[in-house]
Backbone as CSV, one residue per row, in Angstrom:
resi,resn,N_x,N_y,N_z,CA_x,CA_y,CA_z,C_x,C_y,C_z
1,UNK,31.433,-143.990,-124.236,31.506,-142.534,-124.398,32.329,-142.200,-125.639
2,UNK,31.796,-141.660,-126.652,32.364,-141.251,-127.395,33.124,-139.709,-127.576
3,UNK,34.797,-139.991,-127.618,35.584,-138.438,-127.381,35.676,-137.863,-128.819
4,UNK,35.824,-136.729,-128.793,35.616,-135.785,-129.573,36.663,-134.773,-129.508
5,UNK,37.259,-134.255,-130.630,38.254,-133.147,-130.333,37.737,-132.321,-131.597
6,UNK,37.564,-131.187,-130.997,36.987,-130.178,-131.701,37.808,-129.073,-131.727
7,UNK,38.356,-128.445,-132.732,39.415,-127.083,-133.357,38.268,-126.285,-133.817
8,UNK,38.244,-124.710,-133.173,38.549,-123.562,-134.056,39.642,-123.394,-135.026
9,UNK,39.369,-122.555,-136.222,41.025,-122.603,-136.895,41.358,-121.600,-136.723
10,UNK,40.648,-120.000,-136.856,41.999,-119.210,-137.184,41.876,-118.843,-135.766
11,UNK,43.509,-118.506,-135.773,44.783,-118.408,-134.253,44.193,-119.316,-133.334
12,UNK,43.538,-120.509,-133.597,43.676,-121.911,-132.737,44.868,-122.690,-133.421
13,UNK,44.176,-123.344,-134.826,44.910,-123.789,-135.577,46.223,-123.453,-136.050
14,UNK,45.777,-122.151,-136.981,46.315,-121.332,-137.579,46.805,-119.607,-136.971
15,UNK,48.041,-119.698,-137.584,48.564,-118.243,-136.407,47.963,-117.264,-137.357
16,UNK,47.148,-117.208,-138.059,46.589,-116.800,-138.838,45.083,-116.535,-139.139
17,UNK,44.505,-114.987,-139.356,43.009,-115.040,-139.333,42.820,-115.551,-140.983
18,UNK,42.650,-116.182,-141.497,42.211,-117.231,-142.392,41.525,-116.190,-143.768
19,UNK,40.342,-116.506,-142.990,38.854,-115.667,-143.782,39.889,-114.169,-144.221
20,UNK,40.101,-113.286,-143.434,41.145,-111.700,-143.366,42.193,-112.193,-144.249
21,UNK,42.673,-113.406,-144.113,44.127,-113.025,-145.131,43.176,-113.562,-146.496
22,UNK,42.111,-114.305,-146.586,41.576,-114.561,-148.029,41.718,-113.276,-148.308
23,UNK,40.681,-112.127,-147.794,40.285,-110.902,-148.317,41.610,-110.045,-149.097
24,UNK,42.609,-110.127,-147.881,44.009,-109.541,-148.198,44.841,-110.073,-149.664
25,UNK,44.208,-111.119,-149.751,45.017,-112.563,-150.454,44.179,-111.653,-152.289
26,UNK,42.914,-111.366,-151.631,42.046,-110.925,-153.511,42.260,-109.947,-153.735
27,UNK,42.762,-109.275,-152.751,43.487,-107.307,-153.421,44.617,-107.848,-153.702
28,UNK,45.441,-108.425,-153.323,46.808,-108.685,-153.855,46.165,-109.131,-155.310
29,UNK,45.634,-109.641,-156.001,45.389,-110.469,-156.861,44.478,-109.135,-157.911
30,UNK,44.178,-108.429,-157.385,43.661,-107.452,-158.252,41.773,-107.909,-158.637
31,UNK,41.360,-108.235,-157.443,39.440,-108.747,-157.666,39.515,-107.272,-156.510
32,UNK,40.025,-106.799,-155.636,39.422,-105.598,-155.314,40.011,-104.433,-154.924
33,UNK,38.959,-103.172,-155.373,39.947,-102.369,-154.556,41.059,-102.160,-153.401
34,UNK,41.662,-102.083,-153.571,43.014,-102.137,-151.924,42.636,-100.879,-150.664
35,UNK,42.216,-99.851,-151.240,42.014,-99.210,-150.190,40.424,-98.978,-149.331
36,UNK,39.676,-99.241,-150.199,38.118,-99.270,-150.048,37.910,-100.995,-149.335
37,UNK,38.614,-101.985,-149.805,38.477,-103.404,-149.157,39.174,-103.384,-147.917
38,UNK,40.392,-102.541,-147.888,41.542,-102.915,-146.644,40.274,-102.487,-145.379
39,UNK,39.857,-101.042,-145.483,39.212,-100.453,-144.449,37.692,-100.953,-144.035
40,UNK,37.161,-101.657,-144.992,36.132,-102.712,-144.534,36.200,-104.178,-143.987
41,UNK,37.916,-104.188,-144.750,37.634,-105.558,-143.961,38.353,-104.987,-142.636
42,UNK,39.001,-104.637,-142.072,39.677,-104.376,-140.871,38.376,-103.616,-140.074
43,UNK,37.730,-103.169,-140.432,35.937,-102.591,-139.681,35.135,-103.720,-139.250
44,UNK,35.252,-104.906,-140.285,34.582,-106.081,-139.669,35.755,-107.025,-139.054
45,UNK,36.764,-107.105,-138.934,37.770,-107.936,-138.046,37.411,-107.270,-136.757
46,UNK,37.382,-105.646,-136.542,37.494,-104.970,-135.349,36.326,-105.329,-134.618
47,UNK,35.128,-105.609,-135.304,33.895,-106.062,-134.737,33.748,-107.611,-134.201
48,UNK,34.517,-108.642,-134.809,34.745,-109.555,-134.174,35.285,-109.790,-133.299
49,UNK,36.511,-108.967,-133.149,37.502,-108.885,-132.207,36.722,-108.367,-130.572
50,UNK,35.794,-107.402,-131.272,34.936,-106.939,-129.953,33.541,-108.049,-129.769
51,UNK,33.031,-108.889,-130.676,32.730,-109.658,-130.309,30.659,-108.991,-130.884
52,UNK,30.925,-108.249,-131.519,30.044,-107.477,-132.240,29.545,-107.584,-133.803
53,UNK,29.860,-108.540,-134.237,30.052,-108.358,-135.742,28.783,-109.430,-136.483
54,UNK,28.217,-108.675,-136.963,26.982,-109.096,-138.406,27.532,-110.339,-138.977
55,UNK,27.608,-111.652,-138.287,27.960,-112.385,-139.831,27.094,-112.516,-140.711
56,UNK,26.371,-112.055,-140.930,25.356,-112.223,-142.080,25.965,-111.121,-143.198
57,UNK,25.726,-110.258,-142.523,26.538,-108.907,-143.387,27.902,-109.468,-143.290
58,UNK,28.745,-109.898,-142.783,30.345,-109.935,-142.724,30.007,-110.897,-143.891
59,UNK,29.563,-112.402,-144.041,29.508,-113.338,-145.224,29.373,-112.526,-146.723
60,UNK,28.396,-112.056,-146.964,28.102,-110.915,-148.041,29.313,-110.072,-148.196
61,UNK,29.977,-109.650,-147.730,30.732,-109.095,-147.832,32.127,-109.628,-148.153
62,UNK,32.790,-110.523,-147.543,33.368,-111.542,-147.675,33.658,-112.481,-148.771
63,UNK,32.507,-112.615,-149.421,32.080,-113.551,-150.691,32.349,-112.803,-151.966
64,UNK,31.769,-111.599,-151.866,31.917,-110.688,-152.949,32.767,-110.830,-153.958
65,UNK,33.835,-110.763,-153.740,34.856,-110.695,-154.246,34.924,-111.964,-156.094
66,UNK,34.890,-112.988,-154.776,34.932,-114.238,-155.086,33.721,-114.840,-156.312
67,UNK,32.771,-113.877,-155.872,31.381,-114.755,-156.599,31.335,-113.877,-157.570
68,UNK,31.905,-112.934,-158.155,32.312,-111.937,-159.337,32.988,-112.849,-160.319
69,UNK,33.932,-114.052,-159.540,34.676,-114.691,-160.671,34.523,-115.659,-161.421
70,UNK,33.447,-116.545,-160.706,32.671,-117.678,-161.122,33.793,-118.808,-160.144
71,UNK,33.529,-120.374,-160.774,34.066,-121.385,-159.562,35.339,-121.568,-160.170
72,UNK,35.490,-121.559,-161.543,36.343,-122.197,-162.000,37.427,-120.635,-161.393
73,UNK,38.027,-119.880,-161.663,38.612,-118.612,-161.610,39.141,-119.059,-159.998
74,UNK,37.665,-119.382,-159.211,38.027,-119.204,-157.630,38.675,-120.478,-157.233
75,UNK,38.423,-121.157,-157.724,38.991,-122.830,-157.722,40.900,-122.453,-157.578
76,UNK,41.145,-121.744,-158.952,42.227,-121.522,-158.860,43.235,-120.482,-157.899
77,UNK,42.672,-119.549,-158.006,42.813,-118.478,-156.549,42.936,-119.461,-155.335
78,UNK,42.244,-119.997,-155.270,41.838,-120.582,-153.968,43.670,-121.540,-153.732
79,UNK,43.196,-122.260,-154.458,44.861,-123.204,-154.649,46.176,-122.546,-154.544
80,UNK,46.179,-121.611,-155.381,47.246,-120.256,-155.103,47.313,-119.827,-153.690
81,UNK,46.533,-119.200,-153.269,46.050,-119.247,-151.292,46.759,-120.040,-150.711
82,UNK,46.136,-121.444,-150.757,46.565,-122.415,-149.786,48.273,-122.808,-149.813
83,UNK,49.311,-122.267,-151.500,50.079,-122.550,-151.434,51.192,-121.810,-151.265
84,UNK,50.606,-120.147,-151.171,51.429,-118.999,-150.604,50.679,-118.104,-149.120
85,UNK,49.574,-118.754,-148.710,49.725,-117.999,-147.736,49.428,-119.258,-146.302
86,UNK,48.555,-119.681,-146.685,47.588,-121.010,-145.508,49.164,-122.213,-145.082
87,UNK,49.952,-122.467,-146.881,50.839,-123.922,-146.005,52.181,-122.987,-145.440
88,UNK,52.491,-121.871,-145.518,53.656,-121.427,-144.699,53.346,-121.204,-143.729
89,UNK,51.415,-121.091,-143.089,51.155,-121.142,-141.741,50.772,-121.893,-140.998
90,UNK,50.714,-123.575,-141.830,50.806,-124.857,-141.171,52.046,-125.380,-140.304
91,UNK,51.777,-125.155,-138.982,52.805,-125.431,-137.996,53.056,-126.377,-137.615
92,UNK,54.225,-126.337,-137.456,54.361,-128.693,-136.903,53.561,-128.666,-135.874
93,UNK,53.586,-127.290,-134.479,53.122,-128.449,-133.213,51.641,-127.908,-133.693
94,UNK,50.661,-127.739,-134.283,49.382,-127.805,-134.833,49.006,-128.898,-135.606
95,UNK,49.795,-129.217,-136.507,49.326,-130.320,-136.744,50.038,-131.846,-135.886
96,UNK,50.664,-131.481,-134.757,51.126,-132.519,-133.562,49.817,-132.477,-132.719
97,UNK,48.987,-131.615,-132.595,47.920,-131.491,-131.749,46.882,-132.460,-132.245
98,UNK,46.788,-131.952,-133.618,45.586,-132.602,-134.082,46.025,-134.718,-134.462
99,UNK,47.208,-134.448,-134.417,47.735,-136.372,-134.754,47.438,-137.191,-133.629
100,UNK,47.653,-135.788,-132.328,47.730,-136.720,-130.898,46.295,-137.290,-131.215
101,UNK,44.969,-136.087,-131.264,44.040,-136.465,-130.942,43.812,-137.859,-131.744
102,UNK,43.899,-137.667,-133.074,43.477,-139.123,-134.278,44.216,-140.390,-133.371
103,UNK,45.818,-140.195,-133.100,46.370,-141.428,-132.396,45.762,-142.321,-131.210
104,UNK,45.150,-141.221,-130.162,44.124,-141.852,-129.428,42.842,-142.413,-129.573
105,UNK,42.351,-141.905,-131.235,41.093,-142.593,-131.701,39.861,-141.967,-131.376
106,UNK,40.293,-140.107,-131.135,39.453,-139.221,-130.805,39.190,-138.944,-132.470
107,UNK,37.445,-139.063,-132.068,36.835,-138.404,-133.983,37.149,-136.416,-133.625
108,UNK,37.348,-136.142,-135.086,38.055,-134.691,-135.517,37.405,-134.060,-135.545
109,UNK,36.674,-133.119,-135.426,36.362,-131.828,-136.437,36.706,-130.898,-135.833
110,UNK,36.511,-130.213,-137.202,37.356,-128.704,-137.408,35.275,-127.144,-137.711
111,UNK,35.776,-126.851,-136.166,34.665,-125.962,-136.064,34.587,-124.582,-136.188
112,UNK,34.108,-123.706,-137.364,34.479,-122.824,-137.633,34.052,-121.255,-138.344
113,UNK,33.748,-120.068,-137.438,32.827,-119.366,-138.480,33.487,-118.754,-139.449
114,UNK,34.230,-119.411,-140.160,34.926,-118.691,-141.638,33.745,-119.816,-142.523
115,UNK,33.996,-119.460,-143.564,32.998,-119.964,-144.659,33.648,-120.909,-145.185
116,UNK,32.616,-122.331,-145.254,33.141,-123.198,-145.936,34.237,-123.416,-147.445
117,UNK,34.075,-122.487,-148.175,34.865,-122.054,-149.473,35.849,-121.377,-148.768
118,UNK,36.493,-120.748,-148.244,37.799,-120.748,-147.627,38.490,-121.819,-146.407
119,UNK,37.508,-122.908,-146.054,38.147,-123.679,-145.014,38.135,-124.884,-145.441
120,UNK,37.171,-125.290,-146.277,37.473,-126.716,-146.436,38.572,-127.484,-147.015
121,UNK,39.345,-126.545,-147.758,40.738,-127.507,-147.828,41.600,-127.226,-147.115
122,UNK,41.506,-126.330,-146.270,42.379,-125.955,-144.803,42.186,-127.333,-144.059
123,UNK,40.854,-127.198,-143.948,40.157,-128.937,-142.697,41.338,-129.982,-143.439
124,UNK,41.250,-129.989,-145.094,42.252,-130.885,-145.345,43.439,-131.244,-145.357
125,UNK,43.886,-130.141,-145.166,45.236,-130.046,-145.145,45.560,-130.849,-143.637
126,UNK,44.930,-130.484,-142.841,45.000,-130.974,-141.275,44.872,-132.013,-141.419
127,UNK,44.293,-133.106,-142.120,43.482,-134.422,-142.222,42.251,-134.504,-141.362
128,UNK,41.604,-133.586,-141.338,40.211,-133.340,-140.833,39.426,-133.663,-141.713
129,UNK,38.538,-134.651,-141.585,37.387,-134.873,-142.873,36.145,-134.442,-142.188
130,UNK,35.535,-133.944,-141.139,34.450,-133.676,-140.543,34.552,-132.044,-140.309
131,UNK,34.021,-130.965,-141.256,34.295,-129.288,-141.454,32.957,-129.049,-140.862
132,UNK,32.717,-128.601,-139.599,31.590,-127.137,-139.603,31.927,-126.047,-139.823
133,UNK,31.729,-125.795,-140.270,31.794,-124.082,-141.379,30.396,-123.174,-141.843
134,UNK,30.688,-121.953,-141.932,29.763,-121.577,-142.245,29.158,-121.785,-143.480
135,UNK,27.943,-122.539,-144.235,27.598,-122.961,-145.477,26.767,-121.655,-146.025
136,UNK,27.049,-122.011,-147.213,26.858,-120.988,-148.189,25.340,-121.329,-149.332
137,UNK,24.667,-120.638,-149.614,23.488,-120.685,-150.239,24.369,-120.918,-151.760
138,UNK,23.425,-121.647,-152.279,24.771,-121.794,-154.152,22.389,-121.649,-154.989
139,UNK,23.483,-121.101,-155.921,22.027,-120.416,-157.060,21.906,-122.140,-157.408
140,UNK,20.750,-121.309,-158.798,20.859,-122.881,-159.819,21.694,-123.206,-160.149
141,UNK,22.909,-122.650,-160.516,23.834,-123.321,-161.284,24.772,-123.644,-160.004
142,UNK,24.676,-123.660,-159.331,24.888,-124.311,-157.879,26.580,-123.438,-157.316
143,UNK,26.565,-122.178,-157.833,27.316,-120.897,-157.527,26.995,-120.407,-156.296
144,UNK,28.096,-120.074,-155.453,27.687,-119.372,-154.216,27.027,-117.600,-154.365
145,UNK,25.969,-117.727,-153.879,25.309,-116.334,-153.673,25.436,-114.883,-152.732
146,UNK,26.190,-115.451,-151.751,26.829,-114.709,-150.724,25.837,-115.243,-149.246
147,UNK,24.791,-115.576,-149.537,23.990,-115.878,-148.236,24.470,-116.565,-147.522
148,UNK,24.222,-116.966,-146.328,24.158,-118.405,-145.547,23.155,-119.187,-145.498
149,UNK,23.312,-120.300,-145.535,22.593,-121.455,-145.732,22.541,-121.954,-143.960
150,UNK,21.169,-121.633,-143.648,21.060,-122.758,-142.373,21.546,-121.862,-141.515
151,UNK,21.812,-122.288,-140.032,22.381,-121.761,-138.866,24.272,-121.762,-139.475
152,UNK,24.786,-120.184,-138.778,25.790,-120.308,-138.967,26.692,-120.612,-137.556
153,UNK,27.974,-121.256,-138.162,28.735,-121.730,-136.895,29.313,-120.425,-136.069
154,UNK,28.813,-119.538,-135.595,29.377,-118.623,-134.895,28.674,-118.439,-134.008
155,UNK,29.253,-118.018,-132.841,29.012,-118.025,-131.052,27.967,-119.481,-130.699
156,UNK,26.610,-119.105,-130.335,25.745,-120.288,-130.341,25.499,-120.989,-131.258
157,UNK,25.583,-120.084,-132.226,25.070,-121.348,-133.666,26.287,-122.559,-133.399
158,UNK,27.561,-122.715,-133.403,28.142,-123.569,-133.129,27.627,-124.151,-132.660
159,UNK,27.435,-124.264,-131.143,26.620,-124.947,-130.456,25.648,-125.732,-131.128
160,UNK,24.815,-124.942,-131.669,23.233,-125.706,-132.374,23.928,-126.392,-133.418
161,UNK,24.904,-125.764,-134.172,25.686,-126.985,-135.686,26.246,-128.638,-134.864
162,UNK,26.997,-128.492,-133.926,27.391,-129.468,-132.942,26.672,-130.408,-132.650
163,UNK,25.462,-130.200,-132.078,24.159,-130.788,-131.867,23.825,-130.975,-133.162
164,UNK,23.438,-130.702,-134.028,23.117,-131.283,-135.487,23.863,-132.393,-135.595
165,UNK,24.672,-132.279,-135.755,25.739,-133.134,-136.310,25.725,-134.162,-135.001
166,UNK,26.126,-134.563,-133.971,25.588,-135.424,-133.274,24.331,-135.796,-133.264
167,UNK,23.215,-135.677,-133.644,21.849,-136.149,-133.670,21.584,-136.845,-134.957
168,UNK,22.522,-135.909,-136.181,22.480,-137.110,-137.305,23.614,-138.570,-137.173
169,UNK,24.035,-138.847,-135.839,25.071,-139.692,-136.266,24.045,-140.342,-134.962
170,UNK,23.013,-140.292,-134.582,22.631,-141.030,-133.536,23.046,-140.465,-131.784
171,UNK,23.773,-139.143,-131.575,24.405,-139.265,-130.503,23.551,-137.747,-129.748
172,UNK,23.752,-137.549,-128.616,23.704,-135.932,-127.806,24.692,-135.838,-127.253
173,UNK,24.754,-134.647,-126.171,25.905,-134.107,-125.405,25.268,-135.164,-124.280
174,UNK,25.390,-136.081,-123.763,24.846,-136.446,-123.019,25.914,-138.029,-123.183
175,UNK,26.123,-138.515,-123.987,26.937,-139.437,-124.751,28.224,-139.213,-125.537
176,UNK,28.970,-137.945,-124.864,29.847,-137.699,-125.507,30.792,-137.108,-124.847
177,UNK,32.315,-137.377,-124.936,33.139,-136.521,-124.058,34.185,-135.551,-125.424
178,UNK,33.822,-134.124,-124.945,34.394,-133.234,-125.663,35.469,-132.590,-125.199
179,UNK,36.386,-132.489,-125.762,37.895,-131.439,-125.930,37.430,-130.417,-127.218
180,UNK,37.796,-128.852,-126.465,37.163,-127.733,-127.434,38.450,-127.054,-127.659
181,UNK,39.258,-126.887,-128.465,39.713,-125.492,-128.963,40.088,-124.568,-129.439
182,UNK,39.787,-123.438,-128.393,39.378,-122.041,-129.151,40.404,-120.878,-128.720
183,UNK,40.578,-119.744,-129.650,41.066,-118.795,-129.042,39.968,-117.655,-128.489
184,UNK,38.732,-117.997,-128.892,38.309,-116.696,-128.961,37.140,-116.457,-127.920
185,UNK,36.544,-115.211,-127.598,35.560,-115.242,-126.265,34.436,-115.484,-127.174
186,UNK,34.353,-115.449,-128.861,32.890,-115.572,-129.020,32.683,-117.298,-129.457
187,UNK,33.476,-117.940,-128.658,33.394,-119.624,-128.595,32.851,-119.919,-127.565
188,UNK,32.630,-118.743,-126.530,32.585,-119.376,-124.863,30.819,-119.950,-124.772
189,UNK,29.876,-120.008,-125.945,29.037,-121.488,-125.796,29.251,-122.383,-125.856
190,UNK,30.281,-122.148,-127.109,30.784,-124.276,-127.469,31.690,-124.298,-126.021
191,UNK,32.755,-123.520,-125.712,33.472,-123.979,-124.427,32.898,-124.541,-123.213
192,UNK,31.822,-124.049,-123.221,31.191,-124.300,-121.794,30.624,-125.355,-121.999
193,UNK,29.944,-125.863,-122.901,29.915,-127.683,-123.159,30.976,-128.143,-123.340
194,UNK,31.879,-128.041,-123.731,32.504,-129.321,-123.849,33.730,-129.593,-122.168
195,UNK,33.715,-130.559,-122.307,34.157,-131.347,-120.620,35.656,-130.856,-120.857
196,UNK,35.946,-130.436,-121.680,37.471,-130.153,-121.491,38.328,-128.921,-122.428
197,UNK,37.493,-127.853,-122.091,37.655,-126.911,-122.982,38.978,-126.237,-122.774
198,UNK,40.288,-125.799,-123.978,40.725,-125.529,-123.618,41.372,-123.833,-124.464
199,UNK,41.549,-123.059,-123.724,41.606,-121.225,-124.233,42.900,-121.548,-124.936
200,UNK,43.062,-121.603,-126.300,44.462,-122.056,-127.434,44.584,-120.915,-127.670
201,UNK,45.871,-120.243,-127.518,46.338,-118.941,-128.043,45.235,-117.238,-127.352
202,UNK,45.039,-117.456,-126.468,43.351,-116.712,-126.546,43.646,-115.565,-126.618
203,UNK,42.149,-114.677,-127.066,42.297,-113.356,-126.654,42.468,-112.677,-125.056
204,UNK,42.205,-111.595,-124.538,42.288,-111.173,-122.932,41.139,-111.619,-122.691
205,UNK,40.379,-111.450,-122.967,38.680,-111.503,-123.037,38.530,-113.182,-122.185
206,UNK,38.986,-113.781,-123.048,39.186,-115.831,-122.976,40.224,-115.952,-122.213
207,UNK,41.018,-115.340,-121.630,42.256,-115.871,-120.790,41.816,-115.156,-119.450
208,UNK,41.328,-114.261,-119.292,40.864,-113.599,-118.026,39.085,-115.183,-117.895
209,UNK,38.608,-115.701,-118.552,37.697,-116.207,-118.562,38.383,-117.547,-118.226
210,UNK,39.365,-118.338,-118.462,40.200,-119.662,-118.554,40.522,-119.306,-117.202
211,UNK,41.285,-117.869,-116.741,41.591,-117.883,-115.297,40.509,-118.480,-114.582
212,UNK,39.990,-117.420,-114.364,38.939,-117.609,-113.353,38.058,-118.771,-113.210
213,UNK,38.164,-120.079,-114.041,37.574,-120.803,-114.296,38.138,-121.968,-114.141
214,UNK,39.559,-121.969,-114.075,40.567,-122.962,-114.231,40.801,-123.745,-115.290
215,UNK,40.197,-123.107,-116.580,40.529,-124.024,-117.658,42.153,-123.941,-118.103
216,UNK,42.386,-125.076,-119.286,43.331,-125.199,-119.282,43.841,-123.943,-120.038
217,UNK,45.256,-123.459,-120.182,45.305,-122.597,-121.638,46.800,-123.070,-122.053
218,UNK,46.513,-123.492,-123.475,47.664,-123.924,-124.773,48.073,-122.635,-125.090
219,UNK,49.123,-122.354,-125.076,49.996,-121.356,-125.858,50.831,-122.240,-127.194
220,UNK,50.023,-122.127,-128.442,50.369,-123.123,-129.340,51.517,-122.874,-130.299
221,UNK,51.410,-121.047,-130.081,52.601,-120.868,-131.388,52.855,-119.290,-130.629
222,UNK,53.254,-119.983,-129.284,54.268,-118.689,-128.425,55.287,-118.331,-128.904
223,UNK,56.019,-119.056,-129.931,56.880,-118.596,-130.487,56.990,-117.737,-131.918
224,UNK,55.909,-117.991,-132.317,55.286,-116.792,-133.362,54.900,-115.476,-132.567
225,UNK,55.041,-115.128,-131.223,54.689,-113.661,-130.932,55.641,-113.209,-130.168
């Protein structure tokens, strides 16, 4: 049987919504308006939060910013990010979570509907080398376009990315023992597969759902609230 430990990042991982502080992170930086960006992006956080939200439209929107500057521009932004906002929210017992799992010889990944161009050096920072993320359509010159590429990792699509990714390595849910976690109620497909799902930091939504269910629930960074 092969075990598996699978992370959501933002407020699993991270006490932090990730993708939201990028957005926050490019008005500080002067790529967008501050008052016209603040109130769209907090319109699409509120829609996730309710469990309602377009990622198709949220990606497009999201990207914008970014694909105005070209790679090289975002390359650097991006690095700036990870070193004033993402590593002051790398927590010891988060990354104690993720060491336990590697120490036991559980394979990693980091599962996630923020977009690959804001997570994949997050996954690294963790020492996660296996990222589902949401992928991004890139033009000819192999620039991101704002689209998504393929099924995205959010609510079921997770699910279906999961299954991808086990079927290219030879495996199903059928051959596999999974540890899931998530904070959020729009995870509760991937939760309900995996054999040991557990509600990390959750919303009411996921902790009234962990009750009644008896799953486990991690309070990972109770001391951040």
């Amino acid at each position: 049987m092969l075990k598996l430990a699978l992370f959501d990042l933002d407020h699993t991982l991270l006490p932090i919504d990730s993708d939201y502080a990028w957005g926050e992170f490019t008005t500080r930086i002067g790529w967008t308006d501050p008052v016209d960006f603040q109130r769209r992006n907090d319109e699409f956080y509120a829609r996730y939060q309710a469990g309602t939200l377009d990622v198709r439209e949220y990606v497009r929107f999201a990207t914008e910013a970014v694909r105005r500057q070209g790679p090289e521009q975002a390359a650097r932004a991006h690095a700036r990010f990870m070193r004033e906002v993402v590593g002051p929210a790398l927590r010891p017992q988060a990354r104690a979570l993720v060491e336990a799992h590697r120490q036991a010889g559980h394979g990693l990944l980091m599962v996630t509907a923020t977009n690959e161009f804001v997570t994949r050096p997050i996954a690294q920072a963790f020492g996660i080398d296996e990222l589902i993320a949401i992928e991004l359509v890139r033009d000819g010159a192999g620039w991101i376009t704002g689209e998504i590429a393929g099924t995205p990792s959010f609510r079921e699509g997770k699910v279906a990315r999961v299954a991808d990714w086990l079927r290219a390595r030879g495996h199903d849910w059928s051959d596999v023992d999974i540890t899931f976690y998530s904070d959020s109620r729009n995870d509760l497909p991937l939760l309900e597969k995996a054999q040991q799902p557990v509600a990390t930091n959750p919303d009411d939504a996921l902790r009234a759902i962990a009750s009644e269910r008896g799953w486990r629930v991690l309070e990972l960074f109770k001391e951040d609230t």
